[in-house]
Backbone as CSV, one residue per row, in Angstrom:
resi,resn,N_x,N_y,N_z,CA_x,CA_y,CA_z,C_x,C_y,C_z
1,UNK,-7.383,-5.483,8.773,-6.126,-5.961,9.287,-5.625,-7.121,8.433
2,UNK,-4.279,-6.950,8.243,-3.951,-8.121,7.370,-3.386,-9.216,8.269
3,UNK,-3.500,-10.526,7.557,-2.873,-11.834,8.537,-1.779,-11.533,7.907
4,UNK,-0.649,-13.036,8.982,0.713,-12.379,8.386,0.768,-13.236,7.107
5,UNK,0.225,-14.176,6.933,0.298,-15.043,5.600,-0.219,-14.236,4.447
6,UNK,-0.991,-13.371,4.347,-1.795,-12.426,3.491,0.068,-11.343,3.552
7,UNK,0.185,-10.900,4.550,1.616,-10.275,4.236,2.886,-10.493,3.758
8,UNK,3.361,-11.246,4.011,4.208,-12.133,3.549,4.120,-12.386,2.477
9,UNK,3.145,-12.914,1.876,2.824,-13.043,-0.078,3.040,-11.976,-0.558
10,UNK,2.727,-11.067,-0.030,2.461,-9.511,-1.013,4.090,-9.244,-0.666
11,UNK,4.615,-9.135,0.644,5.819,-8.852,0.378,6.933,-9.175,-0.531
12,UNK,6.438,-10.752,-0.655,7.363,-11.706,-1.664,7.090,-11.381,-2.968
13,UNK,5.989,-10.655,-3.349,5.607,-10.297,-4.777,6.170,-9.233,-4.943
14,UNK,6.466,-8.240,-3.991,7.341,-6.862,-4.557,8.531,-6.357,-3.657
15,UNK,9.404,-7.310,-2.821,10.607,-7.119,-2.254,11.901,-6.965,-3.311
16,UNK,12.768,-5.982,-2.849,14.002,-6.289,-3.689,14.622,-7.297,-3.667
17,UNK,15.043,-7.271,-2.586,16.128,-8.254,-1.987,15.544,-9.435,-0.801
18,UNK,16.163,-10.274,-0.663,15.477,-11.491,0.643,14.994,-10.670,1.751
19,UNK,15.573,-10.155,1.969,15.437,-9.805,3.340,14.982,-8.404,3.754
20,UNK,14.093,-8.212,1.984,13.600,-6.438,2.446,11.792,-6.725,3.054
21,UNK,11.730,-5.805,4.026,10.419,-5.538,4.766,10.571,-3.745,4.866
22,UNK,11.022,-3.002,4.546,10.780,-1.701,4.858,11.387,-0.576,3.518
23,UNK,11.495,-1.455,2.159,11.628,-0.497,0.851,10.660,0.660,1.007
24,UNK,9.983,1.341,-0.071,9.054,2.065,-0.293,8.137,1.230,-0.996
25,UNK,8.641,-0.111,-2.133,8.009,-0.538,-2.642,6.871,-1.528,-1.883
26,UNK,7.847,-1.963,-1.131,6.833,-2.953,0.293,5.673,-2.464,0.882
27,UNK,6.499,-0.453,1.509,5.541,0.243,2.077,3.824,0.190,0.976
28,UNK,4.436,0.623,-0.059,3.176,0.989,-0.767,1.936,0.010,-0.793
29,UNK,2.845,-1.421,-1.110,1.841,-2.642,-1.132,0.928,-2.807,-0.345
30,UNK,1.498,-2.683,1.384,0.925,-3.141,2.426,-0.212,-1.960,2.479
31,UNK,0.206,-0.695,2.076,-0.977,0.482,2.138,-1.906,-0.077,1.407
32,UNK,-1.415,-0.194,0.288,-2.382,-0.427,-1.100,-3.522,-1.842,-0.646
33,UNK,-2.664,-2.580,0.321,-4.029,-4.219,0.743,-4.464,-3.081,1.923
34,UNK,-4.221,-2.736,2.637,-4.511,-1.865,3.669,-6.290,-1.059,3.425
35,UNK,-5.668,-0.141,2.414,-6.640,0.400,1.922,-7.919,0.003,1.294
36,UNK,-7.440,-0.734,0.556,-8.558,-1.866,-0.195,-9.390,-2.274,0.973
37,UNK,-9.008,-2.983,2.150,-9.749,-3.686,3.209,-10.681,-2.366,4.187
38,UNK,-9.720,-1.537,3.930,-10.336,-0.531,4.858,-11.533,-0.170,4.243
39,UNK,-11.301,0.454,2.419,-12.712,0.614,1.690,-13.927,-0.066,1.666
40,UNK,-13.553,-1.602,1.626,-14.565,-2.578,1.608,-15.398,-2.300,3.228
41,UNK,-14.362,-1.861,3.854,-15.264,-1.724,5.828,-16.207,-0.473,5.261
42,UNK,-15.960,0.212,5.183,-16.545,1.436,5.152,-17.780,1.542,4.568
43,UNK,-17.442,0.521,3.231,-19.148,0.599,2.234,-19.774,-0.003,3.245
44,UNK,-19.837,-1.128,4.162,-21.038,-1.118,4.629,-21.466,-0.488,5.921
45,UNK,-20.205,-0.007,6.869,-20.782,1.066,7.354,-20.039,2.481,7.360
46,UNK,-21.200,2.920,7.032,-20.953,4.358,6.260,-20.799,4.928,7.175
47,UNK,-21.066,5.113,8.734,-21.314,5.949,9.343,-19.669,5.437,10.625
48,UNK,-18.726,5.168,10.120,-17.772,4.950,11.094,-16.656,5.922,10.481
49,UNK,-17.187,7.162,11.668,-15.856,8.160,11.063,-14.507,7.869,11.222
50,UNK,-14.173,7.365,12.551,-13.324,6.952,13.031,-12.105,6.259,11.749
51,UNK,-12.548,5.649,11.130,-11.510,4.494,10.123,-11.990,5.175,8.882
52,UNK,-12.726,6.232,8.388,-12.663,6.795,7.551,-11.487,7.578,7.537
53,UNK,-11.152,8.107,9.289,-9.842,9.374,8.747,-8.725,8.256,9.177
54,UNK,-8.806,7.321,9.167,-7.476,6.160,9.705,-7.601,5.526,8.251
55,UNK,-8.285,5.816,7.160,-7.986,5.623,5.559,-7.473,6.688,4.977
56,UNK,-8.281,7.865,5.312,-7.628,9.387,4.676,-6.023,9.349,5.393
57,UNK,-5.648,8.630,6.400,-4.362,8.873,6.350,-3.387,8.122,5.750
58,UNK,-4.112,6.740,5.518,-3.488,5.703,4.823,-3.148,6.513,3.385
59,UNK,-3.976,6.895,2.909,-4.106,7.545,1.626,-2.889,8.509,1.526
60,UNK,-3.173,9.342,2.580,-1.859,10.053,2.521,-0.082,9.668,2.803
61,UNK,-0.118,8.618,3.411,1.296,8.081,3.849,1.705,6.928,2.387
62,UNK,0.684,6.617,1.586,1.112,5.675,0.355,1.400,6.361,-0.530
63,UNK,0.599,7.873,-0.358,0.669,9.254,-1.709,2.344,9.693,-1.446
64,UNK,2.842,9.865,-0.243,3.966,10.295,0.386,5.190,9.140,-0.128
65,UNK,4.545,8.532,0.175,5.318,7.027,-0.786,5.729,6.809,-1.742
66,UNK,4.853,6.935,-2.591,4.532,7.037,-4.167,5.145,8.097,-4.849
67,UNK,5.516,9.158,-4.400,5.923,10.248,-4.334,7.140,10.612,-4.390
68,UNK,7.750,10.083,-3.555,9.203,9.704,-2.995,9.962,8.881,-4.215
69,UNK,9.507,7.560,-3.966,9.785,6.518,-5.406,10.106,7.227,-6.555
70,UNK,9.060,7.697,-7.173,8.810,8.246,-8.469,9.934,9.263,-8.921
71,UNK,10.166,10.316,-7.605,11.227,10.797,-7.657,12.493,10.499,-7.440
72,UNK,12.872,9.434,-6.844,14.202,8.458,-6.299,14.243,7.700,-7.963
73,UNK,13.419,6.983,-8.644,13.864,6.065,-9.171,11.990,5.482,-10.552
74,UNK,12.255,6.235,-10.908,10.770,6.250,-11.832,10.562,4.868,-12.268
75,UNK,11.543,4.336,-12.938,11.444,3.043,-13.035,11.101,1.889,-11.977
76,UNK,11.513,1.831,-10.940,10.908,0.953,-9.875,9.526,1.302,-9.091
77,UNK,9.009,2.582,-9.638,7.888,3.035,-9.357,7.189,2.525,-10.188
78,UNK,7.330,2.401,-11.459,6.387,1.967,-12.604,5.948,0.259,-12.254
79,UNK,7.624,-0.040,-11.916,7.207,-1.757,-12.012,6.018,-2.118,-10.674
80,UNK,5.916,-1.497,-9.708,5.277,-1.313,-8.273,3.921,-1.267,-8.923
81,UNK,3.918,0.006,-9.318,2.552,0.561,-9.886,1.749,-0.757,-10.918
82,UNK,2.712,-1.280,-11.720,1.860,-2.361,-12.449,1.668,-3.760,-11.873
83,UNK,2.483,-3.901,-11.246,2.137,-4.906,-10.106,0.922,-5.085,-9.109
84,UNK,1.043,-3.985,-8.578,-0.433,-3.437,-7.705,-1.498,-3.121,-8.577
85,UNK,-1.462,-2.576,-9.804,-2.486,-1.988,-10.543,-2.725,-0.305,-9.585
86,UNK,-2.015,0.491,-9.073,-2.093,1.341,-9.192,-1.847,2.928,-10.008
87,UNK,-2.168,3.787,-9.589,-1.679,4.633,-10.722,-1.359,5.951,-10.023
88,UNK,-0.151,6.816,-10.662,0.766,7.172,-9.899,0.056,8.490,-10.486
């Protein structure tokens, strides 16, 4: 779970405009800390299926994301992608 101070930074690092909270680029971020935190739960316990498929869906709603972008506007996908260090 993220605090909102942990959110808020990340938002401010990849918002368009003042007052964006719901771009695609935002979406992706918050997946992308999302995920990360969720992975780190998981390595140590392996055996919690439960938030394994509440990651497999994360996975899928940032892929859906990512997806979208890339096709809307390749360029603001790229800048996202190097920002986060992800890869499309």
């Amino acid at each position: 779970m993220l605090k909102k101070k942990q959110k808020e930074t990340l938002i401010k690092k990849v918002r368009i405009h003042e007052t964006d909270t719901g771009s695609p680029e935002v979406q992706i971020a918050l997946l992308t800390k999302k995920i990360d935190a969720l992975a780190e739960h998981l390595k140590e316990n392996k055996k919690d299926n439960h938030s394994r498929k509440g990651l497999l869906q994360m996975v899928a709603d940032r892929r859906s994301h990512t997806k979208y972008l890339k096709k809307k506007d390749a360029a603001r996908f790229e800048g996202v992608a190097k920002k986060l260090g992800i890869k499309g």
